[in-house]
PQR file of N, CA, C, O and H, with PARSE charges and radii, in Angstrom:
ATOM      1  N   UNK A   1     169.574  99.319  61.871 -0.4000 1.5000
ATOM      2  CA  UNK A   1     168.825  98.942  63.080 -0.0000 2.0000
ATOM      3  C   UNK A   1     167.891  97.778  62.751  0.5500 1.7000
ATOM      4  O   UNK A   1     167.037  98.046  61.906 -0.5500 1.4000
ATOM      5  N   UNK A   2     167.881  96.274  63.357 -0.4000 1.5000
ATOM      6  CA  UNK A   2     166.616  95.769  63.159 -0.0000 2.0000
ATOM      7  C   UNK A   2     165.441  95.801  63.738  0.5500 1.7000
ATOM      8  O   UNK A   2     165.058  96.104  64.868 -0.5500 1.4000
ATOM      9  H   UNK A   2     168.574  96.056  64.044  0.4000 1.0000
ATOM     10  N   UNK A   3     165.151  95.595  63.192 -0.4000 1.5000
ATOM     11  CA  UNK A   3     163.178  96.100  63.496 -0.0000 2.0000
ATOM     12  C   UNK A   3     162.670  94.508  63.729  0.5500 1.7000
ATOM     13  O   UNK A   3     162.655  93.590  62.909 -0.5500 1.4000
ATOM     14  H   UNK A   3     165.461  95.349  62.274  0.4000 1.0000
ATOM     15  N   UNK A   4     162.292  94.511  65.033 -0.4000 1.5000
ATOM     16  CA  UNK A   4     161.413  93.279  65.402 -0.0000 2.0000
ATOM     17  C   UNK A   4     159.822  93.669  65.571  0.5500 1.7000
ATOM     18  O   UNK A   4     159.402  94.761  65.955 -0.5500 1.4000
ATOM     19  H   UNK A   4     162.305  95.256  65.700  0.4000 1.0000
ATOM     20  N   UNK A   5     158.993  92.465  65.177 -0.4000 1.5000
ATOM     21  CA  UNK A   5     158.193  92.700  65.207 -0.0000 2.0000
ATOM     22  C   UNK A   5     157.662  92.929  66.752  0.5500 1.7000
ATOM     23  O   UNK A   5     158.414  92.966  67.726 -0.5500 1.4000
ATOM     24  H   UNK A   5     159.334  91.578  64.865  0.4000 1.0000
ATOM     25  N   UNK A   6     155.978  93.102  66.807 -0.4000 1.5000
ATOM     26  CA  UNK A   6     155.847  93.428  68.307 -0.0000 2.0000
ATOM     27  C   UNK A   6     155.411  91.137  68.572  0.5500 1.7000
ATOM     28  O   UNK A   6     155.039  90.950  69.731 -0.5500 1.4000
ATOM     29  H   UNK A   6     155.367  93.073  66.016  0.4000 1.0000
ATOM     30  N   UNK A   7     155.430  90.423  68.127 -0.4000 1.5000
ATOM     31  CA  UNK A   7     155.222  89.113  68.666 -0.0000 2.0000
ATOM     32  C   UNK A   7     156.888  89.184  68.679  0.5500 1.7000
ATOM     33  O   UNK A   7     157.075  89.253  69.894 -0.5500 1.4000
ATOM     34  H   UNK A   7     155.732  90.576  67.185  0.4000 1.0000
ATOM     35  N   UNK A   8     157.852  89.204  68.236 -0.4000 1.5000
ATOM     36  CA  UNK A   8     159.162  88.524  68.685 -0.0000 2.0000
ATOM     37  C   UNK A   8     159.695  89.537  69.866  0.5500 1.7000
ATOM     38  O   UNK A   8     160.614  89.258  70.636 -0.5500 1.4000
ATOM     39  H   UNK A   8     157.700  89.148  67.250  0.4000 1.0000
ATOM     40  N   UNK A   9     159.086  90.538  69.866 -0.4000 1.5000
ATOM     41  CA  UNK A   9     159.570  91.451  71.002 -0.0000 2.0000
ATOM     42  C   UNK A   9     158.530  90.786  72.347  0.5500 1.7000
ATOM     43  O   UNK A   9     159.124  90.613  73.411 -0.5500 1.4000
ATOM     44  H   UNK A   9     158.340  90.765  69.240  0.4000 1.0000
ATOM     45  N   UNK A  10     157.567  90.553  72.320 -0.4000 1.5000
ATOM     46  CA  UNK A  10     157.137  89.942  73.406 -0.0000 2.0000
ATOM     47  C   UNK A  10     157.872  88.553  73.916  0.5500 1.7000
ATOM     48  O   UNK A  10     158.282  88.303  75.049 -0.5500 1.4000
ATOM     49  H   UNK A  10     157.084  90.694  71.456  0.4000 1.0000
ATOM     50  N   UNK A  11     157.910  87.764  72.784 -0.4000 1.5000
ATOM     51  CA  UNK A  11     158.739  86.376  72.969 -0.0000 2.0000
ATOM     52  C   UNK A  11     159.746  86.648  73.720  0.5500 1.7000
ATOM     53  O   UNK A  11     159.871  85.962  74.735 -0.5500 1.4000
ATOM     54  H   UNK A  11     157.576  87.967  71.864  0.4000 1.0000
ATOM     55  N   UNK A  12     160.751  87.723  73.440 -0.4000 1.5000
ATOM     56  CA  UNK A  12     161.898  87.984  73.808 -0.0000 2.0000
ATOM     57  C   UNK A  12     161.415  88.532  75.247  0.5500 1.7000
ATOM     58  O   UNK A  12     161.571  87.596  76.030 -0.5500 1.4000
ATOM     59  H   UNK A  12     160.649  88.281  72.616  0.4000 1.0000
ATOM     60  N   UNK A  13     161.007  89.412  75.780 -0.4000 1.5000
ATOM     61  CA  UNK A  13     160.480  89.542  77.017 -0.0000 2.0000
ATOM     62  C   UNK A  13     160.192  88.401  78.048  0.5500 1.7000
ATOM     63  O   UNK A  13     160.776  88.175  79.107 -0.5500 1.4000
ATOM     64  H   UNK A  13     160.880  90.173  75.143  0.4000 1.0000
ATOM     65  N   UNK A  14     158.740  87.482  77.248 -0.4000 1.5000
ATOM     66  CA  UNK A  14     158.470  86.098  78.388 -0.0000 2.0000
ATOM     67  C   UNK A  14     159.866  85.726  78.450  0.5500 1.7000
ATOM     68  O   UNK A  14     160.346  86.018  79.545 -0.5500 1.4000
ATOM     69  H   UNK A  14     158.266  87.665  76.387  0.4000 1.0000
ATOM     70  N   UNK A  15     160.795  85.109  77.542 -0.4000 1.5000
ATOM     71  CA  UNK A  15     161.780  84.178  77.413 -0.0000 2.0000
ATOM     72  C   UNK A  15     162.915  84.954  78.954  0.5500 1.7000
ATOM     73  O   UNK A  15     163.308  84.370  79.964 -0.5500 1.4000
ATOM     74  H   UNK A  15     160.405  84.872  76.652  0.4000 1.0000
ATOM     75  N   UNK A  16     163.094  86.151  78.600 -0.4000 1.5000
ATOM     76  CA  UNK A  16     163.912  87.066  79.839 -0.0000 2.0000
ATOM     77  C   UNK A  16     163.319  87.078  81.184  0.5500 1.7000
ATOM     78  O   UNK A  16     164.128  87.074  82.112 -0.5500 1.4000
ATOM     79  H   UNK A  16     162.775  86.625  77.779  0.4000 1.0000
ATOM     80  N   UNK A  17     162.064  87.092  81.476 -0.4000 1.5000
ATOM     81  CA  UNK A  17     161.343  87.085  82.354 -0.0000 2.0000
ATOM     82  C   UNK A  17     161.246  85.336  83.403  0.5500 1.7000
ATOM     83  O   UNK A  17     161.192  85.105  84.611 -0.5500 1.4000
ATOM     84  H   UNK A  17     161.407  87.095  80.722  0.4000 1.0000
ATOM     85  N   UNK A  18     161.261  84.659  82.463 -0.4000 1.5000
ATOM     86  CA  UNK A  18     161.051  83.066  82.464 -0.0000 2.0000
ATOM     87  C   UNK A  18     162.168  82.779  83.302  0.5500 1.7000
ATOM     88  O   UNK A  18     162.199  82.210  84.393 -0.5500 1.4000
ATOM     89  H   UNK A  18     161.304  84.847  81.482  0.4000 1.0000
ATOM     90  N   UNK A  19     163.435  83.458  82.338 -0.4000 1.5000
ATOM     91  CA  UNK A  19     165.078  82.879  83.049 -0.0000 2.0000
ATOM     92  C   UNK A  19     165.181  83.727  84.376  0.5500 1.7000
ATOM     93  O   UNK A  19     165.890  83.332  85.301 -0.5500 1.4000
ATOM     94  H   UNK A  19     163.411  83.920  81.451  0.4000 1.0000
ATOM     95  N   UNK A  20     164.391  85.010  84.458 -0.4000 1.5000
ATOM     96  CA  UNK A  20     164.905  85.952  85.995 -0.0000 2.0000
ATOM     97  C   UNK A  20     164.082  84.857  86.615  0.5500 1.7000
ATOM     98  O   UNK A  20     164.900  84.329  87.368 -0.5500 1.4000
ATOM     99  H   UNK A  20     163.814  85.330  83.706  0.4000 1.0000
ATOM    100  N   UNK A  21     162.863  84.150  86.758 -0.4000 1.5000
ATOM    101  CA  UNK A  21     162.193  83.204  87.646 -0.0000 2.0000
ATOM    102  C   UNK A  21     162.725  82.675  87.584  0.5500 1.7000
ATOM    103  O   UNK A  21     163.016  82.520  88.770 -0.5500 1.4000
ATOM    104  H   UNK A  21     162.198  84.580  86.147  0.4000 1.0000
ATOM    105  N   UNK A  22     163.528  81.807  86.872 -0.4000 1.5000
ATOM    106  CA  UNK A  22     164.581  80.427  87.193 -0.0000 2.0000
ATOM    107  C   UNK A  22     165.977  81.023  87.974  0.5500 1.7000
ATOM    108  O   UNK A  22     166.398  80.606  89.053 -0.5500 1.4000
ATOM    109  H   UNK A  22     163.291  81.933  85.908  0.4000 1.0000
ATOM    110  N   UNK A  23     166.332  81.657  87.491 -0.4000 1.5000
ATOM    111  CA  UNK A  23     167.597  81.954  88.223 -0.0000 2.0000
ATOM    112  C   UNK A  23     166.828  82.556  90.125  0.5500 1.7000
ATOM    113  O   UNK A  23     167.284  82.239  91.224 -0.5500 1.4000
ATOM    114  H   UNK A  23     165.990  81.996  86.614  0.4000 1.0000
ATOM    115  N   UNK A  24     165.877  83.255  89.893 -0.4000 1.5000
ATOM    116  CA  UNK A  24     165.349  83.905  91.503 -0.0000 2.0000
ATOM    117  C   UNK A  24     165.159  82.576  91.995  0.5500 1.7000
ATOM    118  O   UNK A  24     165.866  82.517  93.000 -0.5500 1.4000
ATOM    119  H   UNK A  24     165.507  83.513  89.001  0.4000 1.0000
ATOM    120  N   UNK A  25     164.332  80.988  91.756 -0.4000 1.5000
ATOM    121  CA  UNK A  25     163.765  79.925  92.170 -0.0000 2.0000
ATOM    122  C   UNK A  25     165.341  79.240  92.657  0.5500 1.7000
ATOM    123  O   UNK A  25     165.415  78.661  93.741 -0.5500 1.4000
ATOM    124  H   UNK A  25     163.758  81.035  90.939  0.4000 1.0000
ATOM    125  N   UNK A  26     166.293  79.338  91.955 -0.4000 1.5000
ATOM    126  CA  UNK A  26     167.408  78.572  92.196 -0.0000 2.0000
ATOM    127  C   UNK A  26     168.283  79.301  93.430  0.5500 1.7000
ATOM    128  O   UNK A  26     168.963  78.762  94.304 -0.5500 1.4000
ATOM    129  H   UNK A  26     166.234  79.808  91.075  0.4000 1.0000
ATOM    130  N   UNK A  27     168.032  80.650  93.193 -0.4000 1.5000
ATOM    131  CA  UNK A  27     168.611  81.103  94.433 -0.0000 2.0000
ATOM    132  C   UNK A  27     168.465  80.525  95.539  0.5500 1.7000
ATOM    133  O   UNK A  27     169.241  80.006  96.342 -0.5500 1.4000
ATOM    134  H   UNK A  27     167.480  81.087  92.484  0.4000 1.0000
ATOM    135  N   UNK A  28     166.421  80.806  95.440 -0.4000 1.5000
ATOM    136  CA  UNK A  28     166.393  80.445  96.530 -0.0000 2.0000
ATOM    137  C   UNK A  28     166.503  79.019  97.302  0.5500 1.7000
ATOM    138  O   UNK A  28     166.488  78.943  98.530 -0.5500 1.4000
ATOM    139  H   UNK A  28     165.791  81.227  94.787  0.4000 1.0000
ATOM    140  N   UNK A  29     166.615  77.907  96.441 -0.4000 1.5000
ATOM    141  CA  UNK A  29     166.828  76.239  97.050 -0.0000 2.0000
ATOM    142  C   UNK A  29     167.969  76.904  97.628  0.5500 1.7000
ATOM    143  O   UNK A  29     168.212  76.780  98.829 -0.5500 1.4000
ATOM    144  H   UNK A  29     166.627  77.969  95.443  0.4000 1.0000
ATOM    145  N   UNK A  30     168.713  77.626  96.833 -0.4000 1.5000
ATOM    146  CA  UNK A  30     170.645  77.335  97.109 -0.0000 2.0000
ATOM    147  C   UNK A  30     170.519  77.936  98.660  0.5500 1.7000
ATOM    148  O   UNK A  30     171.052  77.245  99.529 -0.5500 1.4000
ATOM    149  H   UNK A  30     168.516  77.726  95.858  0.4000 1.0000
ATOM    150  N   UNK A  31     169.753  79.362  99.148 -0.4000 1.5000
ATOM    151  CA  UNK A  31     169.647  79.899 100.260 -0.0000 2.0000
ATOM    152  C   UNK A  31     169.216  78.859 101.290  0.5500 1.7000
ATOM    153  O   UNK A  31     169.652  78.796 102.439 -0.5500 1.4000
ATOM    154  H   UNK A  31     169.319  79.924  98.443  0.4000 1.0000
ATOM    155  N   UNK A  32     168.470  78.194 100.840 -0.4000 1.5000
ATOM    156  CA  UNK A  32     167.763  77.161 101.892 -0.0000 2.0000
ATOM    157  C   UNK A  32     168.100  75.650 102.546  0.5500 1.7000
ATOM    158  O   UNK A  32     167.634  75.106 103.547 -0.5500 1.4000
ATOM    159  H   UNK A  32     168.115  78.245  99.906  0.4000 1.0000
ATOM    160  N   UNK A  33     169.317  75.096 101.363 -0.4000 1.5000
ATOM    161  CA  UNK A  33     170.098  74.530 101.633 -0.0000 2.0000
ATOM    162  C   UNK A  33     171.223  75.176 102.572  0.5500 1.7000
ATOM    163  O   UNK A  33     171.436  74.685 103.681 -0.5500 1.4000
ATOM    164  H   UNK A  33     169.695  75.538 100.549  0.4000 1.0000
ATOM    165  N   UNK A  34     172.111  76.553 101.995 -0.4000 1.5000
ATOM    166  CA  UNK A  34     172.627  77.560 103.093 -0.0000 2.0000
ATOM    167  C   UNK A  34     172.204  77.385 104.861  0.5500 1.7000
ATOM    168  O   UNK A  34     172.784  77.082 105.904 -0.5500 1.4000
ATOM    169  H   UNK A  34     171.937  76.951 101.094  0.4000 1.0000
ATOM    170  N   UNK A  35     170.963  77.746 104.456 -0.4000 1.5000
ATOM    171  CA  UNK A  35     170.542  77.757 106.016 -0.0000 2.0000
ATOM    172  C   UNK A  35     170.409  76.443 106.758  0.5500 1.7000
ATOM    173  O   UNK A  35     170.926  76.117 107.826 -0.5500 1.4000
ATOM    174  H   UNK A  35     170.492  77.992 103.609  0.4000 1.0000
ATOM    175  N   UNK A  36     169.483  75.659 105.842 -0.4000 1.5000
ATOM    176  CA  UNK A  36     169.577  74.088 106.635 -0.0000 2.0000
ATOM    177  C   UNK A  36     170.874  73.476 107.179  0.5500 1.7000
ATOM    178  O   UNK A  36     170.869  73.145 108.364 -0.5500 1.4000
ATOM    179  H   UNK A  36     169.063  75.924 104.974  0.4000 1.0000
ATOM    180  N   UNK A  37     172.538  73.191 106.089 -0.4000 1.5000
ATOM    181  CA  UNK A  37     173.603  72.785 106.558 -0.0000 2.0000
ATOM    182  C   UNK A  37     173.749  74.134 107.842  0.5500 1.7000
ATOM    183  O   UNK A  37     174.020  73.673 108.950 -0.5500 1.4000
ATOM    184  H   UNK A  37     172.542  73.460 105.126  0.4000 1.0000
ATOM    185  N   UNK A  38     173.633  75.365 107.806 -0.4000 1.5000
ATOM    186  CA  UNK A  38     174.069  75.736 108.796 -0.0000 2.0000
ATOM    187  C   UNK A  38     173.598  75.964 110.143  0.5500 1.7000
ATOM    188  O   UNK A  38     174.300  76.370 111.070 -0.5500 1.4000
ATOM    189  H   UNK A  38     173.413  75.739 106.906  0.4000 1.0000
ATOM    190  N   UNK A  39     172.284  75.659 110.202 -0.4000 1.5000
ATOM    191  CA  UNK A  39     171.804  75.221 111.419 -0.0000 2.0000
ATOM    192  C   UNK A  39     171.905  73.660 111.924  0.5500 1.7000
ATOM    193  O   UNK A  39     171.841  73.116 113.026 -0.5500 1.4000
ATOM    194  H   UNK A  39     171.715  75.329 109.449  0.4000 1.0000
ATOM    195  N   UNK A  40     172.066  73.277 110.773 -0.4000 1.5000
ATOM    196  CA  UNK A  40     172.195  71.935 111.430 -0.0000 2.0000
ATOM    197  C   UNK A  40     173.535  71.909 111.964  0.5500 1.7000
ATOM    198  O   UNK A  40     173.913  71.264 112.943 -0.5500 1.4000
ATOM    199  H   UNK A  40     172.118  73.720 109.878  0.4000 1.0000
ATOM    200  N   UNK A  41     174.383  72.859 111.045 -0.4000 1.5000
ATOM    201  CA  UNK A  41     176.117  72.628 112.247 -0.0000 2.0000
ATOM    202  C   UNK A  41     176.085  73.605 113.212  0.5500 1.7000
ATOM    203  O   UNK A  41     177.193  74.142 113.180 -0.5500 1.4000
ATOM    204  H   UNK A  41     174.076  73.382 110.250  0.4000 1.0000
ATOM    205  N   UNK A  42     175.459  74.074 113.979 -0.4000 1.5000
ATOM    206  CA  UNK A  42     175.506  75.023 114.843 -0.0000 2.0000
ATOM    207  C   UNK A  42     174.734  74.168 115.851  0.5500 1.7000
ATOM    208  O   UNK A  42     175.409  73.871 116.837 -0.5500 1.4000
ATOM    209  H   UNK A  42     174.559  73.637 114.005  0.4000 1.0000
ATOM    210  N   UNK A  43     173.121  73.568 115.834 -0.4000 1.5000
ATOM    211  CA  UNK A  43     172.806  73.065 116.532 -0.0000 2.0000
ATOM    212  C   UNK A  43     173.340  71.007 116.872  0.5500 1.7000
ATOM    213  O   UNK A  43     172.946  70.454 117.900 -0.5500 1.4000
ATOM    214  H   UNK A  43     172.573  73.809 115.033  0.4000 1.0000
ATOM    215  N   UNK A  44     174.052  70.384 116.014 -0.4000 1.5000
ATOM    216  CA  UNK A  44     174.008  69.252 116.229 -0.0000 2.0000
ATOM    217  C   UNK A  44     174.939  68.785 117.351  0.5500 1.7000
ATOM    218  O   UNK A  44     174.729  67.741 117.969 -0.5500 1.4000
ATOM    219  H   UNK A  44     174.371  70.833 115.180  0.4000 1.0000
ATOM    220  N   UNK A  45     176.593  70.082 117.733 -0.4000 1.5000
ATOM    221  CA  UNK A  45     177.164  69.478 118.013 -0.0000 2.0000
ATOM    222  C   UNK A  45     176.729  69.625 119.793  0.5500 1.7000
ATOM    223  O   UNK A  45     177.445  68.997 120.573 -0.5500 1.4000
ATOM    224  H   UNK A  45     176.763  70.929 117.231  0.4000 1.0000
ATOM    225  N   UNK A  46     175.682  70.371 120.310 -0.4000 1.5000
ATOM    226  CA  UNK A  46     174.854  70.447 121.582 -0.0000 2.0000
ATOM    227  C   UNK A  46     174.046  69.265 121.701  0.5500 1.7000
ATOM    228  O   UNK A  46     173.101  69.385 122.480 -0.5500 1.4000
ATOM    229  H   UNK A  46     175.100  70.882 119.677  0.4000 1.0000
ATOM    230  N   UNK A  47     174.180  68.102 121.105 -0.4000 1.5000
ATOM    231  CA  UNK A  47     172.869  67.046 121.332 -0.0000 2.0000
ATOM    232  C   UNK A  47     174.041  66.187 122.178  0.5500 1.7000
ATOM    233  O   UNK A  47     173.755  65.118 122.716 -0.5500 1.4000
ATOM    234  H   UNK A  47     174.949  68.004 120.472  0.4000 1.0000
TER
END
């Protein structure tokens, strides 16, 4: 079994924690782009 210390076990935590905020932040552009193209094709072709 290796034995980490308690500083590389924290490292390892921020570092996991860091990437769930990047991956949650990217979702959400990707959702918001989602919604923008699709309101914009729902409402443009009524102008």
């Amino acid at each position: 079994m290796l034995r980490l210390s308690d500083h590389e076990v924290k490292m390892m935590e921020q570092r996991i924690r860091l990437e769930q905020q990047r991956t949650y932040q990217a979702n959400k552009m990707v959702d918001n782009l989602h919604h923008k193209y699709f309101f914009q094709h729902i409402f443009q072709p009524k102008r």
